[in-house]
C-alpha positions in Angstrom: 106.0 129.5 96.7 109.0 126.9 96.6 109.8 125.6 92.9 109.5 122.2 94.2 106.1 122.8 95.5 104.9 124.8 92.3 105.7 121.5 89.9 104.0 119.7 92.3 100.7 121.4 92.3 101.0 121.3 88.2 101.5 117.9 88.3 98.6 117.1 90.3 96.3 119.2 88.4 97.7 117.9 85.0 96.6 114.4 86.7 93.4 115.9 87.3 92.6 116.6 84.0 93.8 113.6 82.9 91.2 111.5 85.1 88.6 114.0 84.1 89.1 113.5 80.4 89.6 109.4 80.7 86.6 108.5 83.1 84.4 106.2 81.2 81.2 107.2 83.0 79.7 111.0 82.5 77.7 110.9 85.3 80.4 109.0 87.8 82.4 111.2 90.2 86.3 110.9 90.6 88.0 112.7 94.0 91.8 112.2 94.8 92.9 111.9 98.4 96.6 112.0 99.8 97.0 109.2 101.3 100.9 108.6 102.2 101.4 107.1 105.2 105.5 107.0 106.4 104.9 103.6 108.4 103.5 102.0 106.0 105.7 103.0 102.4 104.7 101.9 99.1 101.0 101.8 100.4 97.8 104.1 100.1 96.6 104.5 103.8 92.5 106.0 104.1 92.3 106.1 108.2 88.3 107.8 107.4 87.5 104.4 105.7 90.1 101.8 107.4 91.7 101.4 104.3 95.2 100.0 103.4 95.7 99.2 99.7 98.8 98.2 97.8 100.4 100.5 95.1 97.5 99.5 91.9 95.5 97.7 94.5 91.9 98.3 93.9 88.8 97.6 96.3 85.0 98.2 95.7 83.3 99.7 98.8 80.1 99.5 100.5 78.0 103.0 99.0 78.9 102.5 95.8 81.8 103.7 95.3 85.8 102.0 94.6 88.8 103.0 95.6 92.3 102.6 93.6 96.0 103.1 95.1 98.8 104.8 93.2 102.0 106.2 93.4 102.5 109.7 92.0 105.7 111.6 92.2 106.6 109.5 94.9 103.5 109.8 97.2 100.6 107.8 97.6 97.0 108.5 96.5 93.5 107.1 96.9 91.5 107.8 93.7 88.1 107.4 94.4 85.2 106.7 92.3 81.4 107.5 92.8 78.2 107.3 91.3 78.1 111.2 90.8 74.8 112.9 90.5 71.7 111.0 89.7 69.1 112.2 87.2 65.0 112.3 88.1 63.7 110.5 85.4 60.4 111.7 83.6 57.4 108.9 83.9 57.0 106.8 82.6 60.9 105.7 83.3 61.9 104.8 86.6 65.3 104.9 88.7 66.6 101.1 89.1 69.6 100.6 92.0 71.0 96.9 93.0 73.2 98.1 96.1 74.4 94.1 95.9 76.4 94.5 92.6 80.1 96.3 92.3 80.8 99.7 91.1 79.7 101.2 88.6 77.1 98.9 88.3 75.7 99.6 91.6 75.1 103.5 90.4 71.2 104.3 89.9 70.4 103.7 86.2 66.9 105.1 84.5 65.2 102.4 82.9 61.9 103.0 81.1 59.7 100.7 79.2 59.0 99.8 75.7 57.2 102.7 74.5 54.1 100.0 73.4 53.4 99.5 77.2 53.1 103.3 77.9 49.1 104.2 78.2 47.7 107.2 77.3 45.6 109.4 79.6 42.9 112.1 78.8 45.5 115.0 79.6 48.1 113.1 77.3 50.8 112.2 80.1 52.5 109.3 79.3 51.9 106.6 81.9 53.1 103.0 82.5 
């Protein structure tokens, strides 16, 4: 492997890690695409999701999910953000979604209520 290529890969997965450690959400997901594009420099280029963005431009997308553009070592990249994995809740909670608002605040959220609304049953499930 070329020495230029090597300290390339370690840069990218010390970048990795970095994201990992500084996402505010534990349950959100964070993927980096490559997204260079030589006729259109200076910009991050997604051609899957018709996407041109300007280096530290950021865009929210339909499913939930944003996208932000920047330069590393010289090439462009597409960090995109998801929801991640979403939890089953245990009744009596319930998983709320608004598809209408931005990301993150789009992502599924387990809401449950006050525990003076639950009801008891004969077999001592909670219910609401």
């Amino acid at each position: 492997m070329k020495a230029g290529k090597a300290t390339t890969i370690l840069h990218l997965q010390m970048l990795i890690i970095m994201i990992v450690m500084v996402v505010p959400s534990v349950f959100g997901a964070v993927s980096l695409q490559y997204a260079t594009d030589t006729n259109q420099p200076g910009k991050c280029v997604s051609v899957e999701e018709g996407l041109v963005l300007p280096d530290g431009g950021t865009q929210t997308l339909p499913g939930c999910k944003r996208a932000v553009c920047t330069n590393l070592w010289g090439h462009m990249y597409i960090e995109w953000a998801l929801c991640g994995k979403e939890e089953i809740p245990t009744p009596p909670c319930m998983t709320r979604t608004d598809v209408d608002l931005p990301y993150p605040y789009c992502c599924p959220k387990t809401v449950c209520p006050p525990p003076h609304l639950w009801k008891k049953s004969n077999n001592n499930n909670n219910r609401f």
